[in-house]
C-alpha positions in Angstrom: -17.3 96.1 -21.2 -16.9 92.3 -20.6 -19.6 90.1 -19.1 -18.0 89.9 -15.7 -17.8 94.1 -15.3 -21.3 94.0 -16.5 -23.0 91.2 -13.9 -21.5 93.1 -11.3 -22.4 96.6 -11.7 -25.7 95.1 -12.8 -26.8 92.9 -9.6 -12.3 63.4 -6.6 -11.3 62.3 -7.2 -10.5 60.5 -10.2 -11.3 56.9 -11.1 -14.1 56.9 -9.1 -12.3 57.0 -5.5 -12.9 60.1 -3.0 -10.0 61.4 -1.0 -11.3 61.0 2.4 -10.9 63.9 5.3 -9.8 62.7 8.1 -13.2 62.7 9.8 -14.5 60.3 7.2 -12.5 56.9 7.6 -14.0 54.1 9.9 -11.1 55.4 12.3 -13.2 58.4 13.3 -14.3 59.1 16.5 -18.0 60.3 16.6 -17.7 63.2 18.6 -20.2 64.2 22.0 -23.7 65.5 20.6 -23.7 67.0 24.1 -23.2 70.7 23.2 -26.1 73.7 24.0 -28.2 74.1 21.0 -27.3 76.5 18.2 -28.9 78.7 15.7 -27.4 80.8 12.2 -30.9 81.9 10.9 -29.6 85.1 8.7 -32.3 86.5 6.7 -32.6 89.0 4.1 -34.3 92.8 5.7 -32.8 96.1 6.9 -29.5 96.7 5.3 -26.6 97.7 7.7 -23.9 100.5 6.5 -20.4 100.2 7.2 -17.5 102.4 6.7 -14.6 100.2 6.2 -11.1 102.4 6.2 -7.7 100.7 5.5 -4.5 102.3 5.9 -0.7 101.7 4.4 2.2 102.8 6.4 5.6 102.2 4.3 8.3 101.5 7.3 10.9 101.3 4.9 10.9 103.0 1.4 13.6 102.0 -1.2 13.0 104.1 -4.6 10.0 104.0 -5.9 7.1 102.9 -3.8 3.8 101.4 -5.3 0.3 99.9 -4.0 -2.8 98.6 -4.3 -5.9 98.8 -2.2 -8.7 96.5 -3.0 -12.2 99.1 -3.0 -15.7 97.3 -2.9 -17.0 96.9 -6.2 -19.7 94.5 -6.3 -23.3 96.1 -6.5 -25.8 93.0 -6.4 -29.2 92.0 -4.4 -27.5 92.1 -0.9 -24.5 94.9 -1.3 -24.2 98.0 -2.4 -21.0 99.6 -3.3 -21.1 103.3 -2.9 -18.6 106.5 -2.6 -14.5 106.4 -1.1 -12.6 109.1 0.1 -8.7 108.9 0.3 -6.0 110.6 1.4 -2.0 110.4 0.8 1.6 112.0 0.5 1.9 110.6 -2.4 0.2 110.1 -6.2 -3.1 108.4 -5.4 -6.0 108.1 -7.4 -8.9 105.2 -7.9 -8.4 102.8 -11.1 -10.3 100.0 -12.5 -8.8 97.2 -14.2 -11.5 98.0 -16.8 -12.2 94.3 -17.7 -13.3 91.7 -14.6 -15.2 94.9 -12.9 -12.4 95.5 -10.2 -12.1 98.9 -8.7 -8.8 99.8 -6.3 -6.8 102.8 -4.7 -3.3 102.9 -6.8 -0.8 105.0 -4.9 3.1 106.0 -5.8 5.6 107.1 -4.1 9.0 109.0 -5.2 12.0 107.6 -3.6 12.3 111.2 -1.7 9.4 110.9 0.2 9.4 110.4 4.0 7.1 107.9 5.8 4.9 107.2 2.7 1.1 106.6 3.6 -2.1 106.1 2.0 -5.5 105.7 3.6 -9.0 104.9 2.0 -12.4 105.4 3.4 -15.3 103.3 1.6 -18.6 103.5 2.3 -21.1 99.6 2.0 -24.2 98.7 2.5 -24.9 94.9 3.3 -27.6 92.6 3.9 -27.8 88.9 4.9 -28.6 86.2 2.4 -30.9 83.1 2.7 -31.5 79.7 1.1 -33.6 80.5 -1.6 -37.3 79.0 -0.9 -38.8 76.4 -3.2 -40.1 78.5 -6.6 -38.1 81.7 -6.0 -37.7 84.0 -8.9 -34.4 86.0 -9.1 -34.9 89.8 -9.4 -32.8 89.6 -12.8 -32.1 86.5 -15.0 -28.5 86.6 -16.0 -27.0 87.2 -19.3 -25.7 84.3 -21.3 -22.4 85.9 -22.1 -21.5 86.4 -18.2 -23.1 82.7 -17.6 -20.2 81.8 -19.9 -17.7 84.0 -18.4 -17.9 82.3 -15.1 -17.7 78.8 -16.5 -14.0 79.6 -17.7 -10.9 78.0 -16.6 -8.0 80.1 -14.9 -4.8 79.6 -13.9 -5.6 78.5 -10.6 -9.0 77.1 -11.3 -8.4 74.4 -14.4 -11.6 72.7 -15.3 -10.3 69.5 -17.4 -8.2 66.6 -16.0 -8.6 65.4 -12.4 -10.8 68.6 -11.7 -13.7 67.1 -14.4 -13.5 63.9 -13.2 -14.0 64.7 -9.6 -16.3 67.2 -10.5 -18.8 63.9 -12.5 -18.0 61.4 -9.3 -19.7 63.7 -7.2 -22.3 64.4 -9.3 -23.5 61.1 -10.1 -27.2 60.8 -10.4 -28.1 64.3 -9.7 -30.3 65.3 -12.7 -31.3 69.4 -11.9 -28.5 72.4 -11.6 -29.6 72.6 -7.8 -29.2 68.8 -7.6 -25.6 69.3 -9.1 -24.8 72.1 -6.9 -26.2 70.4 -3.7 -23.5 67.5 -4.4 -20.4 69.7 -5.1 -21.1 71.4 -2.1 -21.2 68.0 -0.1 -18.5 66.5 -1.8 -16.3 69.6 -0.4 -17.1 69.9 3.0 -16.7 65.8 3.7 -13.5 65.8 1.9 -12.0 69.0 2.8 -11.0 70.5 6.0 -9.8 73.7 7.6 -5.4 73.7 8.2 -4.8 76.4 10.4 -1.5 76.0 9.6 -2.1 77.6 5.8 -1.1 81.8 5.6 -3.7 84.2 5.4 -6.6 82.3 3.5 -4.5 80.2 1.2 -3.5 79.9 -2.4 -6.5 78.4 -4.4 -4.3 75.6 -6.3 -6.9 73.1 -6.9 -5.3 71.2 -9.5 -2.4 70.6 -6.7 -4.8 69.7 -4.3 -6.8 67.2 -6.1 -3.4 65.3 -7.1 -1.7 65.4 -4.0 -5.2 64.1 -2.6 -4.1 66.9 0.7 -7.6 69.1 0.6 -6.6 70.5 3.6 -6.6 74.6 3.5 -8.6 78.0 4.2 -10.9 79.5 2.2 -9.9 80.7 -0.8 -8.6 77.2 -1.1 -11.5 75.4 -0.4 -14.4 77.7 -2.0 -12.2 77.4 -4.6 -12.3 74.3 -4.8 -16.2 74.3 -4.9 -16.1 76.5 -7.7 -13.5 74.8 -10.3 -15.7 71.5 -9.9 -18.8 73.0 -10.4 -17.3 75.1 -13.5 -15.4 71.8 -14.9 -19.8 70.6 -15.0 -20.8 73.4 -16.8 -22.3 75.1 -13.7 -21.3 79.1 -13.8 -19.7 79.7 -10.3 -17.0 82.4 -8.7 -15.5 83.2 -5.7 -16.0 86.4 -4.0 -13.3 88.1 -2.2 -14.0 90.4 0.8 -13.7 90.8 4.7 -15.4 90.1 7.5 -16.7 93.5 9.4 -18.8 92.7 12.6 -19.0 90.4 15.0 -21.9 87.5 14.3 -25.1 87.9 15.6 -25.7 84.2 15.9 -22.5 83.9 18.1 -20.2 81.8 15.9 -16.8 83.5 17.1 -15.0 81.8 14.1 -17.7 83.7 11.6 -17.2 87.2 13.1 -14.8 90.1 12.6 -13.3 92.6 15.2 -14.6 96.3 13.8 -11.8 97.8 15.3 -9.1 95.6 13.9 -9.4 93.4 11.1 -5.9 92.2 10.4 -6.7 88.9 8.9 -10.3 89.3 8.4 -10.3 88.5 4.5 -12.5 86.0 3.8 -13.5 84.2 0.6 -17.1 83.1 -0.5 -18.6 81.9 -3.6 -21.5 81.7 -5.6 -23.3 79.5 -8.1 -25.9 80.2 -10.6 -28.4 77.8 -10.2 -31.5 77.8 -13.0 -34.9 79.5 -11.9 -32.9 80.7 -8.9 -30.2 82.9 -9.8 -26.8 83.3 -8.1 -26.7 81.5 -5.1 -24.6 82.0 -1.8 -22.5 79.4 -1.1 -19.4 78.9 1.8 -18.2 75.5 2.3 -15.3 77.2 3.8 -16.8 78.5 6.8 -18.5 75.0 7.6 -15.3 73.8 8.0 -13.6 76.5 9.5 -16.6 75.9 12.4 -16.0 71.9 12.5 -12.1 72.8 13.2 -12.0 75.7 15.5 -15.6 76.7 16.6 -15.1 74.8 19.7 -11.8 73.2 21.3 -12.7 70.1 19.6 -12.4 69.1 15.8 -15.8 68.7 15.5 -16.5 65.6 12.5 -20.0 65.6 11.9 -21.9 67.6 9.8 -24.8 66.8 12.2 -23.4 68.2 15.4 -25.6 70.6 17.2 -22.8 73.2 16.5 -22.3 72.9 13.0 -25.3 71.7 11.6 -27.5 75.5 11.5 -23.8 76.2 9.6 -23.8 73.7 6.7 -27.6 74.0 6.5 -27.5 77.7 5.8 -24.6 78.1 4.1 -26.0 76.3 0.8 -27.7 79.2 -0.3 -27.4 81.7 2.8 -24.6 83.8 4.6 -24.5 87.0 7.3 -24.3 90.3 5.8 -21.9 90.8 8.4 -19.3 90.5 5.9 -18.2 93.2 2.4 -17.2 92.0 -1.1 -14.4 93.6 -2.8 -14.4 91.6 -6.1 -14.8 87.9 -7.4 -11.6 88.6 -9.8 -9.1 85.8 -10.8 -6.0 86.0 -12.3 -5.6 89.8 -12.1 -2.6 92.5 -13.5 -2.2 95.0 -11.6 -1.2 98.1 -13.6 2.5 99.4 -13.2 3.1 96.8 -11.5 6.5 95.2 -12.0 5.4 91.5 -10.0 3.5 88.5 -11.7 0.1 88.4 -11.7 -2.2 87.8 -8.5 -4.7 84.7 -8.2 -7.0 87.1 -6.4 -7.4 90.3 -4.9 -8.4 91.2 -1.5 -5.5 91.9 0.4 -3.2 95.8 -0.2 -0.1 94.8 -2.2 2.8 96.7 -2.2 6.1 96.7 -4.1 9.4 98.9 -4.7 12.8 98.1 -5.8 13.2 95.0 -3.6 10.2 93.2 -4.9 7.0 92.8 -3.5 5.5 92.9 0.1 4.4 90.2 2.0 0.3 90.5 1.9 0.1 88.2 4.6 2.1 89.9 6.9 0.3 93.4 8.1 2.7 93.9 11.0 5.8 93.4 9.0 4.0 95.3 5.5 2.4 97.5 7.8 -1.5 98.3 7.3 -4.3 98.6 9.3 -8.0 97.8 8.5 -10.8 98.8 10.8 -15.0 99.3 10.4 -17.5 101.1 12.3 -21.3 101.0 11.5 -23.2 104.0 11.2 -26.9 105.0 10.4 -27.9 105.2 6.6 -28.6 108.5 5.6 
């Protein structure tokens, strides 16, 4: 069992110049501080139980039919992971990749069958997450093996070159992990920024971004980009792949998710393992997906009345209205005939012609909904 499968069922600019969001030249316009006061105050307590069911509909079946359903499989201090139930016309049955911890729904489908389908059911318990008070001891201190494990470079997350040097310019002078962390996180959200314009929630090519100096994305580009620097430093970090379920209780529109339709709810967070702390939440991502589309300004100050309860929580705190499938990278998916995905949260689906299009429900068609009900 590697040390990634075992955490989780267990618990730039170079040469010293930042590339500059838009937001942070002397062109900027300070935006009005006239806005009605906001609150994000999630905090850890009763955990909320969601069953979260996805269907595939294949429109168009030529030979053989296969897919993949991403299944939550992260058990931890604010999730917990518990029983699916599926149904199908054709071969289904639950798999694990057997080596980052990743569980999924594989189904297969003969070229003779008519209107193939598969639907999973899974069952999750969340909870919110807070910034960690001053002295807080972490219910379990992590092994050193999967400490290692998520300092690793992938193919999408290189830790050497332009990523390093970024990484030590905004790091300068901070001496403690938390100091390091604090940093990274500040370096990202002043020199990144939502693009609407990206499909689904991006690719997560750091290495590109950094060198074309365009840190413009979505969130599994820039939480990705949090967690390559602070992995190129030596700080164990990972993204975590999931959804959005419910609607946020603070009122953030941009941080919410439609129960009863969440085509295009898949959202990306991270994490960073921070010394006499533990694993820490962390979504620089969702501060600037609030600067760019909370309101119908681009909103350019961290300080604004709207975003500031954001980018204060966030380091270290996030609503439990949102489920974790996985924090896999660079993942094979078996039988499959396609390269390798970057990450896994969306279904993925091939046959003869190739594979789907993930980012395109209503032309792959699928269907995700969620509806709370009462532990018990």
């Amino acid at each position: 069992m590697t040390p990634a499968r075992r955490s989780l069922l267990q618990g730039a600019a170079s040469f010293g110049a930042l590339y500059l969001a838009p937001w942070s030249t002397a062109s900027a316009q300070t935006t009005s501080a006239a806005s009605t006061p906001r609150t994000f105050k999630p905090t850890p307590g009763d955990w909320r139980t969601f069953e979260v069911t996805t269907r595939v509909d294949i429109a168009k079946a030529n030979g053989v039919t296969r897919v993949w359903l991403p299944v939550p499989s992260v058990n931890s201090e604010w999730q917990k992971s518990e029983a699916s139930a599926f149904s199908s016309n054709g071969i289904a049955r639950m798999r694990s990749d057997g080596l980052q911890g990743v569980q999924f729904l594989y189904a297969e489908f003969a070229a003779n069958i008519e209107q193939p389908y598969v639907e999973i059911t899974s069952r999750v318990q969340t909870q919110s997450r807070a910034p960690l008070a001053k002295g807080h001891v972490p219910a379990a201190t992590e092994d050193a093996a999967t400490l290692q494990y998520f300092t690793r470079a992938t193919h999408l997350l290189p830790t050497d070159g332009i990523v390093k040097t970024t990484a030590q310019n905004a790091i300068q002078g901070a001496k403690t992990d938390f100091e390091k962390v604090r940093a990274i996180y500040d370096w990202v959200v002043a020199n990144s920024w939502r693009e609407p314009k990206v499909r689904g929630c991006g690719e997560g090519d750091i290495k590109t971004m950094l060198e074309t100096g365009n840190l413009g994305g979505k969130c599994a580009d820039i939480n990705a980009l949090f967690v390559g620097l602070c992995r190129s430093v030596g700080i164990p970090a990972r993204d975590v792949y999931g959804i959005r379920l419910a609607p946020s209780a603070f009122g953030y529109k941009e941080l919410s998710g439609n129960p009863a339709n969440l085509k295009g709810a898949q959202h990306c967070r991270a994490e960073a393992y921070v010394k006499g702390q533990g694993w820490m939440a962390m979504d620089p991502a969702d501060v600037a997906k609030v600067m760019r589309l909370e309101t119908t300004t681009w909103l350019k100050r961290t300080d604004h009345p709207v975003v500031k309860p954001v980018y204060d929580t966030l380091l270290g705190g996030w609503e439990g209205n949102w489920m974790a499938f996985n924090t896999a990278h660079d993942l094979s998916l078996p039988q499959s005939k396609g390269d390798r995905i970057g990450f896994f949260m969306y279904p993925v689906a091939e046959n003869n012609e190739g594979r789907f299009d993930s980012y395109a429900p209503d032309d792959f068609k699928y269907q995700i909904s969620a509806k709370e009900v009462k532990a018990g």
